[in-house]
C-alpha positions, -999 to +999 in steps of 0.1 A: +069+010+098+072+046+108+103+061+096+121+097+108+135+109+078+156+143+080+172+161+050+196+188+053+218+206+028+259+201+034+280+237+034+308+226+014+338+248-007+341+237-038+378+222-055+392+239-083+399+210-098+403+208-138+373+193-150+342+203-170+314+220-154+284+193-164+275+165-150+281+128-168+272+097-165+291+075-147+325+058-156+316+030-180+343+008-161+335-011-129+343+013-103+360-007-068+367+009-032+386-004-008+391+001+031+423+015+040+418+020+078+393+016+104+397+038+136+369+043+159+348+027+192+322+024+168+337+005+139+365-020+154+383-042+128+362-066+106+333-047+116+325-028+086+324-038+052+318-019+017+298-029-014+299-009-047+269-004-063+267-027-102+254+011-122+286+027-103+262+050-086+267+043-050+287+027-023+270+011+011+291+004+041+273-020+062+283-020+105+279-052+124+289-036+159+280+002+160+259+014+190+257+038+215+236+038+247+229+054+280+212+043+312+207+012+330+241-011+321+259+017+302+293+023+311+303+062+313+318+059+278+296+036+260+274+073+249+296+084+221+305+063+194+324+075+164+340+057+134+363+067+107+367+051+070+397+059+047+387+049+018+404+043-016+384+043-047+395+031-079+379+045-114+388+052-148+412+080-153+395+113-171+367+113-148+364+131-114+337+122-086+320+137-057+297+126-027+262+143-035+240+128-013+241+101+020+216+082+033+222+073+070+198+040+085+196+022+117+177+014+145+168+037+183+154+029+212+152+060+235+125+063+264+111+095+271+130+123+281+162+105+264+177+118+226+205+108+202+222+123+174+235+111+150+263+130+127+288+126+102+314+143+077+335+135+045+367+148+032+395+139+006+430+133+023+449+169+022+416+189+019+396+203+046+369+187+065+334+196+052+309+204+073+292+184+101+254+175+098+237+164+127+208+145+130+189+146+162+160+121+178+140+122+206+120+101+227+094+082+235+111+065+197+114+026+195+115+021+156+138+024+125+153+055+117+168+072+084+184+103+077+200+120+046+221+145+039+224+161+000+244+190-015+238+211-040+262+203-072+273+240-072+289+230-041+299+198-045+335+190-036+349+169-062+384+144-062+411+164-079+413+157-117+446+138-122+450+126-084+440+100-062+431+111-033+419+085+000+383+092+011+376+103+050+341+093+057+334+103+095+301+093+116+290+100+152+261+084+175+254+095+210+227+093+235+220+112+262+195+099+289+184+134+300+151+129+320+146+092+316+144+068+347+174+060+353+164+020+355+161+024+315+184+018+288+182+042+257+199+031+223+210+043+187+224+017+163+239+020+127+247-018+124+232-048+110+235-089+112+213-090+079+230-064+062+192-044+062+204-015+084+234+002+064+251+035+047+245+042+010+272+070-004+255+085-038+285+098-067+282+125-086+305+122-117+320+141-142+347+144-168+383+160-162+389+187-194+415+174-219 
């Protein structure tokens, strides 16, 4: 099954939290996150659920009702969907974490001469936003799609040491038909009956100095 897979690097500022400058392992304690709020056209409530990885590595939200479209049987507004996750995670105190890579999947249909994007952005509540990272696809496509987006761990931003701060995870789809017939429906998707098409957040941890 063909697969579009798109890597790019996330400009981020990194936290002057208090914590050692080498990666560890991660926390030796089971490691829980839980959904604050959901706000969004793509997301609406019991639409999106979270399951932590069993090695503490990585989180996956899973959408049941996240899709954009254009065309044929679109209404003006049904283009752009966003959704937005606050997110409280729960870990061992001492260690410090940090999002260091995403992986993005779904599904697009877009007849030629239509595209999508799809974006997205993270941030810990008081800091600022980082950096968006957009994804783009264009048509003839009719098949799975993945994207991911890594940083560097110089530039990692990291959870202050000693605080818990809520998680803002922020994502985007849109379509635009462009030059396609205009009896045609183009699609993006980011959700999932099976649980098969899905988000995977990757940590990076590390431990707070003393």
């Amino acid at each position: 099954m063909l697969s579009m897979i798109a890597a790019a690097g996330v400009a981020m500022s990194l936290l002057t939290a208090p914590a050692s400058a080498q990666p560890s392992g991660p926390p030796p304690d089971r490691i829980t996150v839980d959904i604050v709020t959901v706000n969004g056209s793509g997301c609406p409530p019991g639409t999106a659920a979270i399951a932590v990885s069993s090695d503490n590595t990585a989180f996956t939200v899973t959408y049941s009702d996240y899709l954009a479209q254009a065309g044929a049987g679109a209404s003006p507004t049904d283009f752009r969907k966003n959704c937005q996750l606050n997110l409280q995670v729960h870990y061992p105190q001492g260690f410090t974490y940090a999002i260091a890579k995403a992986d993005y999947r779904g599904f697009a249909h877009l007849e030629k001469g239509a595209s999508a994007l799809e974006r997205a952005n993270y941030y810990f509540q008081g800091q600022s936003a980082t950096e968006r990272v957009s994804h783009t696809f264009n048509g003839p496509f009719s098949d799975d799609w993945q994207t991911t987006d890594q940083t560097d761990w110089a530039s990692l931003v990291w959870a202050p040491c000693g605080e818990y701060r809520n998680l803002n995870v922020n994502t985007e789809l849109r379509v635009n038909a462009g030059s396609a017939r205009p009896d045609t429906t183009s699609f993006i998707s980011m959700d999932s009956t099976d649980g098969s098409v899905k988000t995977t957040y990757h940590f990076a941890w590390k431990r707070c100095d003393a």
